[in-house]
PyMOL commands that place a pseudoatom at each C-alpha (Angstrom):
pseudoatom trace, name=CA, resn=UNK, resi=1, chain=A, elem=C, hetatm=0, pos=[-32.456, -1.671, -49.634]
pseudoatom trace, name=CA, resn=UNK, resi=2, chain=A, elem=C, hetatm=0, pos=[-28.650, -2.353, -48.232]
pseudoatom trace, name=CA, resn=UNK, resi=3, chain=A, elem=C, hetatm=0, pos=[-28.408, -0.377, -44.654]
pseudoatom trace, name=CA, resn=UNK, resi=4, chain=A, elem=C, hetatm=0, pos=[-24.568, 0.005, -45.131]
pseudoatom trace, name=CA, resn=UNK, resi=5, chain=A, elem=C, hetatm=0, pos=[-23.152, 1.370, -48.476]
pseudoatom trace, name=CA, resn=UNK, resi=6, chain=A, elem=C, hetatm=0, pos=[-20.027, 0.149, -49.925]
pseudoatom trace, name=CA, resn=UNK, resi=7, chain=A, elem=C, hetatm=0, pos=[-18.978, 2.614, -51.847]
pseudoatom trace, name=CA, resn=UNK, resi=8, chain=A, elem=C, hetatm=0, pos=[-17.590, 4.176, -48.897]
pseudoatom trace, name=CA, resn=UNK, resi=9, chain=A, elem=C, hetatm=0, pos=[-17.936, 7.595, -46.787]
pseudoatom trace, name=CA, resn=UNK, resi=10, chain=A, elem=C, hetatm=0, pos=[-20.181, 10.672, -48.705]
pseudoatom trace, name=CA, resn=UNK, resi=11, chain=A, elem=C, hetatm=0, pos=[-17.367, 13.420, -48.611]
pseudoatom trace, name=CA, resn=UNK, resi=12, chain=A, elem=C, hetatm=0, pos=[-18.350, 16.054, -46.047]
pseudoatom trace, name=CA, resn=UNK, resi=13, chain=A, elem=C, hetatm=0, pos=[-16.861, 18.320, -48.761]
pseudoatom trace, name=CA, resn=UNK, resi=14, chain=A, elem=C, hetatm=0, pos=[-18.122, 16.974, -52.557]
pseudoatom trace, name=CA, resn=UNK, resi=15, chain=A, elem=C, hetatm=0, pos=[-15.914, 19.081, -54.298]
pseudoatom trace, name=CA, resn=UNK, resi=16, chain=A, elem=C, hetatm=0, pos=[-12.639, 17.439, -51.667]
pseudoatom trace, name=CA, resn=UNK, resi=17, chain=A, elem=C, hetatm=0, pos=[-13.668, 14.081, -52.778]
pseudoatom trace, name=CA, resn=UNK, resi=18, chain=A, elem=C, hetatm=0, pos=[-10.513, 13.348, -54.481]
pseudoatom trace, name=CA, resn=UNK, resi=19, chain=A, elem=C, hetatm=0, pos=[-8.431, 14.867, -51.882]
pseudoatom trace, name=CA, resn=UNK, resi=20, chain=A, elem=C, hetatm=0, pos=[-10.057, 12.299, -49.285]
pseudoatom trace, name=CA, resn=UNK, resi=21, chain=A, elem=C, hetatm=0, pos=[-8.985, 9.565, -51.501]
pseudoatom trace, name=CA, resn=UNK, resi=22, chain=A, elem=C, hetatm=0, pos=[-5.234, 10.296, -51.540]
pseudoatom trace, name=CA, resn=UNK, resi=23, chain=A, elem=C, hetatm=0, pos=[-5.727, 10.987, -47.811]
pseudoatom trace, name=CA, resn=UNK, resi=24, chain=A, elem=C, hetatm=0, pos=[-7.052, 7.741, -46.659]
pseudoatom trace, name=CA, resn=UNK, resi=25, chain=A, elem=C, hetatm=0, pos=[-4.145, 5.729, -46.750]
pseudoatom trace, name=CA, resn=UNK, resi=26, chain=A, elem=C, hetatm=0, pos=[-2.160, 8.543, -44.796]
pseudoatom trace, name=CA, resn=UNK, resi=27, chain=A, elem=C, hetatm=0, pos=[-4.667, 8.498, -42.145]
pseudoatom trace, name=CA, resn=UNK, resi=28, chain=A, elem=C, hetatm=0, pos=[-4.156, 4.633, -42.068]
pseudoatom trace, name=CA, resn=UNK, resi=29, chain=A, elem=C, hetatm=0, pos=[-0.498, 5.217, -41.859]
pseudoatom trace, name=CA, resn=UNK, resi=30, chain=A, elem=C, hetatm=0, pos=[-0.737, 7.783, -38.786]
pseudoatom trace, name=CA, resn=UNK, resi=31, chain=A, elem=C, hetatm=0, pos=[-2.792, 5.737, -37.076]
pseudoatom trace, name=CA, resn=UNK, resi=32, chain=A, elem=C, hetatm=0, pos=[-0.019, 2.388, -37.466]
pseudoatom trace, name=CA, resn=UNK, resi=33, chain=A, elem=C, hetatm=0, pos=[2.743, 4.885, -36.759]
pseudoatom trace, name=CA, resn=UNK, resi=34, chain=A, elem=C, hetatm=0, pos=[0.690, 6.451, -33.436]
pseudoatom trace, name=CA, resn=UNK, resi=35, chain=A, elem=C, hetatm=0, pos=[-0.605, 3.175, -32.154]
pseudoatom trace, name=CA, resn=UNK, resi=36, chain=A, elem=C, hetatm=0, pos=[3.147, 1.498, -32.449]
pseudoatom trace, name=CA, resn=UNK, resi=37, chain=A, elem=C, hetatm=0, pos=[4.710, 4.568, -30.872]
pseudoatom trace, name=CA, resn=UNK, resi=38, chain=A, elem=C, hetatm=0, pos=[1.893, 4.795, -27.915]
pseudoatom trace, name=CA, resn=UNK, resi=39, chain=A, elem=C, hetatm=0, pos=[2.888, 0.553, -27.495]
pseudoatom trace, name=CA, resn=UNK, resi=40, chain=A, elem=C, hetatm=0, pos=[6.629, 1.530, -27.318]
pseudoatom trace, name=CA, resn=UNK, resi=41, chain=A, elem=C, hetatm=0, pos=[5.682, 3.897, -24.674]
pseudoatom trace, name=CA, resn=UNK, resi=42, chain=A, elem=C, hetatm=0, pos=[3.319, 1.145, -22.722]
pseudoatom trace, name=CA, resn=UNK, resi=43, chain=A, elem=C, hetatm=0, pos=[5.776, -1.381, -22.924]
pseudoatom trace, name=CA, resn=UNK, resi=44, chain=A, elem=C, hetatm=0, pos=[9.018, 0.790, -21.939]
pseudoatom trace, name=CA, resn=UNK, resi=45, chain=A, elem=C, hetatm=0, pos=[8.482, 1.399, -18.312]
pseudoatom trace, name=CA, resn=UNK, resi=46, chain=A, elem=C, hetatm=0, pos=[7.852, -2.490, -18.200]
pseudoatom trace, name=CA, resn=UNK, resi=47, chain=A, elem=C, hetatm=0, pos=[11.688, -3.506, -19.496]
pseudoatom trace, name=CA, resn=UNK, resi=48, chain=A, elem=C, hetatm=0, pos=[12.953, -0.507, -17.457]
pseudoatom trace, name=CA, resn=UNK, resi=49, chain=A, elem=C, hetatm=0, pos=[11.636, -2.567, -14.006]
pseudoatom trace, name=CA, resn=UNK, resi=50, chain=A, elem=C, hetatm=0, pos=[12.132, -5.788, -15.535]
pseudoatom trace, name=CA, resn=UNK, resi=51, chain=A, elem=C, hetatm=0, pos=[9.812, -8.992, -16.368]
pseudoatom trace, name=CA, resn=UNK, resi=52, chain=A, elem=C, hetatm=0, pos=[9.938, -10.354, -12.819]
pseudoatom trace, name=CA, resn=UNK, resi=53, chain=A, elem=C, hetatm=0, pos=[8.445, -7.029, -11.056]
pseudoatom trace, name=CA, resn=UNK, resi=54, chain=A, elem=C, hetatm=0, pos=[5.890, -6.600, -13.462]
pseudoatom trace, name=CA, resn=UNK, resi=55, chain=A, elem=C, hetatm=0, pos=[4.779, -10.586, -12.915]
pseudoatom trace, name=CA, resn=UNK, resi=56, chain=A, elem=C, hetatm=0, pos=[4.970, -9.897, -9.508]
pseudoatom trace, name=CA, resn=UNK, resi=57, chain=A, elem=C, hetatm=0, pos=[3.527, -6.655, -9.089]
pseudoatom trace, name=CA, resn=UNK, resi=58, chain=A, elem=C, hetatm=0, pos=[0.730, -6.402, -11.747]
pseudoatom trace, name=CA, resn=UNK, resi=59, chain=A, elem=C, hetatm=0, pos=[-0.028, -10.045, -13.214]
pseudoatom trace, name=CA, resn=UNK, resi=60, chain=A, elem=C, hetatm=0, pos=[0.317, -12.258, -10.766]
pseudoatom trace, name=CA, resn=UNK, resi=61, chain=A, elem=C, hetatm=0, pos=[-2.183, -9.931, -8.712]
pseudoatom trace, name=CA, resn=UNK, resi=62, chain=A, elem=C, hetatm=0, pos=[-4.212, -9.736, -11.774]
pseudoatom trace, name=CA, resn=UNK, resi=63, chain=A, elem=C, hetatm=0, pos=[-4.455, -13.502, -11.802]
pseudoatom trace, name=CA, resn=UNK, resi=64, chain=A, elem=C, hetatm=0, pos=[-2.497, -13.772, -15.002]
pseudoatom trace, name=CA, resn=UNK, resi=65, chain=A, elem=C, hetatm=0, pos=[-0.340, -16.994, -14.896]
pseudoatom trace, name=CA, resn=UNK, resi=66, chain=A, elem=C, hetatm=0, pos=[2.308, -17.976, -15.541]
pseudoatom trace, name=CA, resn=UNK, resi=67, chain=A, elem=C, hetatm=0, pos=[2.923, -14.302, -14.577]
pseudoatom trace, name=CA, resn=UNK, resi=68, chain=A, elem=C, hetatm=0, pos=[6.938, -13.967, -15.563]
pseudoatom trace, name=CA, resn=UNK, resi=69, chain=A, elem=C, hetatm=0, pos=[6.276, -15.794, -19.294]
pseudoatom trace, name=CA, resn=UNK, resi=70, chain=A, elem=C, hetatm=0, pos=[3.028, -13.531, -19.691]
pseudoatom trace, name=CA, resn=UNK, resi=71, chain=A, elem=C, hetatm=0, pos=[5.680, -10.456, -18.846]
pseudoatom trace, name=CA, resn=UNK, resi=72, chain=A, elem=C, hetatm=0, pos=[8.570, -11.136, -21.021]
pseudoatom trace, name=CA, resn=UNK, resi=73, chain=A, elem=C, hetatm=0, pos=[5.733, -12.146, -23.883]
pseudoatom trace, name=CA, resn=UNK, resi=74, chain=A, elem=C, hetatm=0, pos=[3.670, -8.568, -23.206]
pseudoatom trace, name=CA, resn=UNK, resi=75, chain=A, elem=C, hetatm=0, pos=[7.333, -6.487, -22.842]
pseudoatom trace, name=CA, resn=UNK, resi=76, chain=A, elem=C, hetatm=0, pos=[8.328, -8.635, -26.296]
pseudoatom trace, name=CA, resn=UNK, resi=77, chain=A, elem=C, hetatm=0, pos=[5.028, -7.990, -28.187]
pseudoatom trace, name=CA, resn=UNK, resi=78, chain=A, elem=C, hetatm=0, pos=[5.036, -3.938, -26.772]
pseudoatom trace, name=CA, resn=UNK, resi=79, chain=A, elem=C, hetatm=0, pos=[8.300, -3.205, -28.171]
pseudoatom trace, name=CA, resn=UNK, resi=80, chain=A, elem=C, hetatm=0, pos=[9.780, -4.973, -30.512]
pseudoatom trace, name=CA, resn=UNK, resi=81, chain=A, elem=C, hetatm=0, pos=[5.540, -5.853, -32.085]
pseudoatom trace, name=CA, resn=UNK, resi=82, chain=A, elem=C, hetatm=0, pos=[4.828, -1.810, -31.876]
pseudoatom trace, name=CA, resn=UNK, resi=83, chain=A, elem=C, hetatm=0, pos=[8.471, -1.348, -33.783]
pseudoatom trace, name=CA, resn=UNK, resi=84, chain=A, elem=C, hetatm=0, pos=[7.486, -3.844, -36.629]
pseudoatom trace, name=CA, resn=UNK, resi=85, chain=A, elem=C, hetatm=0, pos=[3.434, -2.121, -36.472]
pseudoatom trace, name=CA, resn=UNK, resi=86, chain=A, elem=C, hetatm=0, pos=[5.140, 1.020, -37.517]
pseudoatom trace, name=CA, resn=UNK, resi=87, chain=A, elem=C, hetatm=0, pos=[7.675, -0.332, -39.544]
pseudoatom trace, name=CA, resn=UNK, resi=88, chain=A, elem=C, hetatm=0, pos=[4.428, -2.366, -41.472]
pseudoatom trace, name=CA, resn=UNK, resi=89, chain=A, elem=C, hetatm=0, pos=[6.382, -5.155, -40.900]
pseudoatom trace, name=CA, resn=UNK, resi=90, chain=A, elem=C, hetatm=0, pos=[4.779, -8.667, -40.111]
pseudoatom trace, name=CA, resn=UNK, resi=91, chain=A, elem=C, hetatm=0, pos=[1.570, -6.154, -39.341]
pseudoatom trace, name=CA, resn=UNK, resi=92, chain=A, elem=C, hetatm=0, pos=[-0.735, -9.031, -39.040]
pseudoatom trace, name=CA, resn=UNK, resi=93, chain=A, elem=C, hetatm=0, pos=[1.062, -11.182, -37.172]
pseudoatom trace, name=CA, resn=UNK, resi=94, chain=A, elem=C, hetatm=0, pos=[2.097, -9.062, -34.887]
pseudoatom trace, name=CA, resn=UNK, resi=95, chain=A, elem=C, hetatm=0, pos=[-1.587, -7.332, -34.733]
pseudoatom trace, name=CA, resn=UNK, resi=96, chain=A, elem=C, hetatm=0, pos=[-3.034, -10.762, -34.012]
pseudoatom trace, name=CA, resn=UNK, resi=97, chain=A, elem=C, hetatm=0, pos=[-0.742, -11.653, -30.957]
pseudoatom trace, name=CA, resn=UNK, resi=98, chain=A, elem=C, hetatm=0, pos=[-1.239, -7.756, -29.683]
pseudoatom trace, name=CA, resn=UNK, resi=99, chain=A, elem=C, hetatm=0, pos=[-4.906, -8.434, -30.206]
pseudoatom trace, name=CA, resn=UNK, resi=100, chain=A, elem=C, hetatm=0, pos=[-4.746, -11.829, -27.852]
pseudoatom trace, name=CA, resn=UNK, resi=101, chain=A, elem=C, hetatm=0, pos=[-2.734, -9.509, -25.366]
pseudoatom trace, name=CA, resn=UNK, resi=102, chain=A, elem=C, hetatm=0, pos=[-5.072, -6.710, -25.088]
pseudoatom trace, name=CA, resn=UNK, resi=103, chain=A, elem=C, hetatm=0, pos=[-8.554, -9.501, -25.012]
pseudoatom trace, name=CA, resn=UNK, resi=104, chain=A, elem=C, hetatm=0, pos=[-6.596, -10.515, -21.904]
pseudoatom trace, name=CA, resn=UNK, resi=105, chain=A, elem=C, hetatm=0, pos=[-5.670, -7.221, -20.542]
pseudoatom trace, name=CA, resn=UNK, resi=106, chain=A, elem=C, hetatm=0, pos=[-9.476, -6.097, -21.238]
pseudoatom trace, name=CA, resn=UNK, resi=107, chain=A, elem=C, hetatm=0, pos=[-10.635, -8.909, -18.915]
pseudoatom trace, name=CA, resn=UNK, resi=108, chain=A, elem=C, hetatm=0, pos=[-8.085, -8.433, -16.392]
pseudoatom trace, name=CA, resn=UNK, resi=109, chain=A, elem=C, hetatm=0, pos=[-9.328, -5.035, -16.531]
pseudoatom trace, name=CA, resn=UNK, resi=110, chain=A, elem=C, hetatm=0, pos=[-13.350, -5.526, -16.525]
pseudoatom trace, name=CA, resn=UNK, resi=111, chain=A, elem=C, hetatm=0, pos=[-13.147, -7.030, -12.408]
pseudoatom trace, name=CA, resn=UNK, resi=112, chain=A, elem=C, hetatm=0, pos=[-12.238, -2.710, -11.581]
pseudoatom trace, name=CA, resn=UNK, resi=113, chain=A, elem=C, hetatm=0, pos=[-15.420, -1.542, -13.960]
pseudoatom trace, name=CA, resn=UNK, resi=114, chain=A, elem=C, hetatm=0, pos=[-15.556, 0.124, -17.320]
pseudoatom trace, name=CA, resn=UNK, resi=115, chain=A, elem=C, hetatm=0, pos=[-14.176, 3.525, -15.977]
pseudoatom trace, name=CA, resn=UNK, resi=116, chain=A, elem=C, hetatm=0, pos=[-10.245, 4.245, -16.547]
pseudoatom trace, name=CA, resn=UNK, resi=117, chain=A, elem=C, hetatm=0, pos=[-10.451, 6.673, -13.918]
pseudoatom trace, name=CA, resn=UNK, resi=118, chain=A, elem=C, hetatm=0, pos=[-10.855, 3.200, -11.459]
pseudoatom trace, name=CA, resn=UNK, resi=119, chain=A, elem=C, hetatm=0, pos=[-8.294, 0.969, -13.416]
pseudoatom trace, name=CA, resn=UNK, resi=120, chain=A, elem=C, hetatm=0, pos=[-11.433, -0.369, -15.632]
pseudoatom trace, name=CA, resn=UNK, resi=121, chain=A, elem=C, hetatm=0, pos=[-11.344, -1.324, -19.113]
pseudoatom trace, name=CA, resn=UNK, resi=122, chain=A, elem=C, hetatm=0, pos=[-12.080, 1.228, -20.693]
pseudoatom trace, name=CA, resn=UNK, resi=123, chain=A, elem=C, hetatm=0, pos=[-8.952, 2.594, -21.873]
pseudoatom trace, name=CA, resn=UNK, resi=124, chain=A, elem=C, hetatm=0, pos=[-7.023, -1.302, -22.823]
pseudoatom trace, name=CA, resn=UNK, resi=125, chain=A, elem=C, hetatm=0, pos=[-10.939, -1.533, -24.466]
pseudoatom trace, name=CA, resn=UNK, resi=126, chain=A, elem=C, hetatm=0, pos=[-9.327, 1.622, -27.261]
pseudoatom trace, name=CA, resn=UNK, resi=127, chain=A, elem=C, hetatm=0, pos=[-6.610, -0.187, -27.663]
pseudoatom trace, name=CA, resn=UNK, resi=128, chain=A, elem=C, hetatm=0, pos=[-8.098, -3.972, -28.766]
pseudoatom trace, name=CA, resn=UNK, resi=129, chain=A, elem=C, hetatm=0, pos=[-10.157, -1.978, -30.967]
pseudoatom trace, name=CA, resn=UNK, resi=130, chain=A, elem=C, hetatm=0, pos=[-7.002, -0.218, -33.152]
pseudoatom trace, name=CA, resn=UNK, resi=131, chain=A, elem=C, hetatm=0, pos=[-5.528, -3.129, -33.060]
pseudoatom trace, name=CA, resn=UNK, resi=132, chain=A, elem=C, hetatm=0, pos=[-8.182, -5.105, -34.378]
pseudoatom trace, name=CA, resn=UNK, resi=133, chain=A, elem=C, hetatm=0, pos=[-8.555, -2.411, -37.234]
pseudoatom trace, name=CA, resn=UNK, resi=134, chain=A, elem=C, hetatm=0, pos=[-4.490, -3.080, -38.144]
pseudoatom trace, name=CA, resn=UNK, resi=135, chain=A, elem=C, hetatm=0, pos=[-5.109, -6.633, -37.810]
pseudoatom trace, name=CA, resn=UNK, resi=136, chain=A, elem=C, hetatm=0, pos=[-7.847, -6.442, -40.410]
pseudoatom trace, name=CA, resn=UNK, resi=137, chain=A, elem=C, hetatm=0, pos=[-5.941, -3.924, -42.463]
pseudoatom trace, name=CA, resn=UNK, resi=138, chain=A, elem=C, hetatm=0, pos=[-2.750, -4.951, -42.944]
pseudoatom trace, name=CA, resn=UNK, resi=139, chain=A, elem=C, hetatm=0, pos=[0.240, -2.774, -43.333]
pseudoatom trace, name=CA, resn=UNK, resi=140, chain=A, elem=C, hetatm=0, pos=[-1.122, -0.618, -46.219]
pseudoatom trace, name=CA, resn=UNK, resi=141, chain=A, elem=C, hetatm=0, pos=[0.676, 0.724, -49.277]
pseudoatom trace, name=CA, resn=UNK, resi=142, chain=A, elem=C, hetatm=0, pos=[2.965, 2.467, -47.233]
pseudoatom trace, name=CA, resn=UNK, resi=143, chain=A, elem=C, hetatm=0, pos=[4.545, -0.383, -45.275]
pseudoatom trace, name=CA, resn=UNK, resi=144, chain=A, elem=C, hetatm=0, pos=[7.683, -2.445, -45.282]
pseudoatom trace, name=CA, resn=UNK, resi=145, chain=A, elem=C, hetatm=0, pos=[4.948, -5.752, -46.229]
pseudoatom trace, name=CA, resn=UNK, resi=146, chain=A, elem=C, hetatm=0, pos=[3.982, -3.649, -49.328]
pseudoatom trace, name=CA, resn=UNK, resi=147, chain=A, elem=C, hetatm=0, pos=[7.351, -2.712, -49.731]
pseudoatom trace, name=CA, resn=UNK, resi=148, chain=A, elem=C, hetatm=0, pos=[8.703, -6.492, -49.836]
pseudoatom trace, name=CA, resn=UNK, resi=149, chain=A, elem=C, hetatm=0, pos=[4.740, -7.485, -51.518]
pseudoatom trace, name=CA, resn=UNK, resi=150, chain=A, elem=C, hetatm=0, pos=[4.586, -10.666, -48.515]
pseudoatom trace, name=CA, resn=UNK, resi=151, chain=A, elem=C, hetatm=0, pos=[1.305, -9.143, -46.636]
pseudoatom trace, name=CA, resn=UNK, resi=152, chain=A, elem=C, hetatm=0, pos=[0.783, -12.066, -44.786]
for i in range(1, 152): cmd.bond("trace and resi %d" % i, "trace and resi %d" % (i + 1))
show_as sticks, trace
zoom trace
């Protein structure tokens, strides 16, 4: 007896089945598109003040070093990684670097608690966890990898 199928989710609607299967990659496909946008607006604010007030005011106190690379890397991978995660272009790639960002911002994090509410984890916790899924994933069929057929 297996405990996890893999023939996939039992439709909550039988007769829908179908329509769930054309659905899927769609919901993939928001979820690249929402997660890149939601970067784009995480990283903005951070090239509006500029890498060397961010390393000063939120990773050198953090304990992240060398705070001003660790900035300009973070602004780099929020904006122009969350462009290509919509775009489905170098998803991986860019996934995997995200996903060593947010590991770091999740420990950063964990000294204020779990709660967002007190600057915890919590919330950068959300965010590892999409990202992992898109690492894992790929671009899908309706990406710019798929598109060119190089999913790295």
């Amino acid at each position: 007896m297996t405990i996890f199928s893999t023939s996939g989710p039992r439709p909550m609607i039988p007769a829908l089945a179908g329509t769930y299967a054309k659905a899927e990659p769609w919901g993939y496909l928001l979820l690249r598109v929402v997660t890149g946008a939601m970067l784009i607006a995480h990283g903005w604010p951070k090239l509006m003040a500029g890498p060397a007030a961010i390393a000063a005011n939120v990773m050198a106190r953090r304990g992240i070093e060398p705070a001003y690379v660790v900035a300009c890397i973070a602004i780099f991978l929020e904006i122009v990684g969350a462009v290509c995660i919509i775009l489905g272009l170098l998803t991986r790639p860019f996934a995997a670097l995200l996903v060593i960002e947010f590991l770091i911002i999740v420990k950063s994090h964990l000294n204020a608690g779990w709660s967002v509410g007190g600057g915890g984890a919590e919330f950068a916790f959300l965010w590892l966890i999409a990202l992992i899924y898109i690492l894992i994933r790929g671009g899908g069929p309706y990406s710019l990898d798929a598109k060119l057929g190089k999913e790295v």
